[in-house]
C-alpha positions as CSV (number, residue, x, y, z in Angstrom):
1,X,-41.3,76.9,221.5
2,X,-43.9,74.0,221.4
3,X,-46.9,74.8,218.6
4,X,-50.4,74.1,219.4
5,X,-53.2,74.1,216.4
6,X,-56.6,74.0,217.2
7,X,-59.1,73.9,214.2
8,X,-62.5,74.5,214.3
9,X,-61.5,77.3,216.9
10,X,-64.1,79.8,215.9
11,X,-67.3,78.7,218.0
12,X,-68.2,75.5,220.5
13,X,-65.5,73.3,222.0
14,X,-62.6,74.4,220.0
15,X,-62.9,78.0,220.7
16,X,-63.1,76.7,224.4
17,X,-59.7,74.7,223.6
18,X,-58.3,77.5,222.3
19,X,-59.0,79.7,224.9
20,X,-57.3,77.6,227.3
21,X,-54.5,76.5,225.9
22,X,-54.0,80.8,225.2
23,X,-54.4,82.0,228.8
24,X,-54.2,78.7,231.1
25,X,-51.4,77.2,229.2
26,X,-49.5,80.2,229.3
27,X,-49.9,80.3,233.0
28,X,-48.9,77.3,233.5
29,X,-45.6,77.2,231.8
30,X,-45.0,80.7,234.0
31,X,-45.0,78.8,237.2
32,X,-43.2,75.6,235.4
33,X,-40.2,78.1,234.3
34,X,-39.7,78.9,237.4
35,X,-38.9,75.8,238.5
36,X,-37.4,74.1,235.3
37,X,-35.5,77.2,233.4
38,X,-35.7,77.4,229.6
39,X,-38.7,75.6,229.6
40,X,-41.4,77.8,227.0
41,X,-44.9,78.0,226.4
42,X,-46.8,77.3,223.7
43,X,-47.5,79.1,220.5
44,X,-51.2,78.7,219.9
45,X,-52.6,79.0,216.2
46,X,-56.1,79.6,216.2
47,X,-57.7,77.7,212.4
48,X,-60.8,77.6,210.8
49,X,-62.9,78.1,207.9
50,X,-64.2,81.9,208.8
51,X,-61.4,84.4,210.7
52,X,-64.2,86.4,211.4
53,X,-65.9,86.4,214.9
54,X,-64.7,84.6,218.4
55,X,-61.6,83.2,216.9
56,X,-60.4,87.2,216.6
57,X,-60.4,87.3,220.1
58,X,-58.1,84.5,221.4
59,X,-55.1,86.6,221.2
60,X,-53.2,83.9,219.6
61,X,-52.6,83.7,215.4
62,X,-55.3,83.1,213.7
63,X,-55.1,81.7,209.7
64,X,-57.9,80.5,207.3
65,X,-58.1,77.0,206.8
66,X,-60.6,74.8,205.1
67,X,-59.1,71.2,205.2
68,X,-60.8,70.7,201.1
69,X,-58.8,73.9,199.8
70,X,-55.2,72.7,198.7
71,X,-54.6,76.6,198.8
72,X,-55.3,76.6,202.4
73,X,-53.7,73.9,203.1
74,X,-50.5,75.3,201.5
75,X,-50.9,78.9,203.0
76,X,-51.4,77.7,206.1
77,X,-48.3,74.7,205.8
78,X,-46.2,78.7,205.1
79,X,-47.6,80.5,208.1
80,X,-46.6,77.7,210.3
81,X,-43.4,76.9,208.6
82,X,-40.7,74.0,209.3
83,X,-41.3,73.9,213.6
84,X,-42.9,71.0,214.3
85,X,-46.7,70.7,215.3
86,X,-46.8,69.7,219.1
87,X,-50.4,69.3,219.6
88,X,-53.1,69.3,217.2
89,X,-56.2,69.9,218.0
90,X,-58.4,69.0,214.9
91,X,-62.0,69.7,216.1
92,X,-63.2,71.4,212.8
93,X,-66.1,70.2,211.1
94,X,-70.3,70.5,210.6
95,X,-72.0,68.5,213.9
96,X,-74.4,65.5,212.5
């Protein structure tokens, strides 16, 4: 199954991203499998510094990650594990 991380997915245009790759995404690859078989949708995994708030309502997996913490970076590198990333999404980050 293809992986899709969005970070920065608890407010703005991430959490936007996030919300459609969760429910239109999925969709999608419904009406696709019925026309190419074993195709899959994606796995979405929801990132960002606080797991609290909007990102607890994707319906997707949510982990922790601020890009400075090494620890993060290494829990999260577990959580998703040796499948490959498919589509990265890297939005996190304070607006100048």
């Amino acid at each position: 199954m293809p992986t899709a991380i969005v970070t920065g997915a608890n407010s703005g245009i991430a959490n936007a991203f996030a919300q459609i790759l969760v429910k239109e995404v999925s969709i999608f690859t419904s009406l696709i499998k019925n026309i190419l078989t074993g195709l899959q949708g994606y796995k979405v995994i929801a990132a960002d510094v606080n797991t609290d708030g909007p990102i607890k309502e994707l319906g997707c997996e949510v982990i922790k990650l601020d890009i400075s913490s090494t620890e993060d970076i290494q829990a999260s590198k577990q959580k998703v594990g040796d499948q490959p990333i498919d589509l990265l999404l890297n939005i996190a980050g304070t607006p100048f």
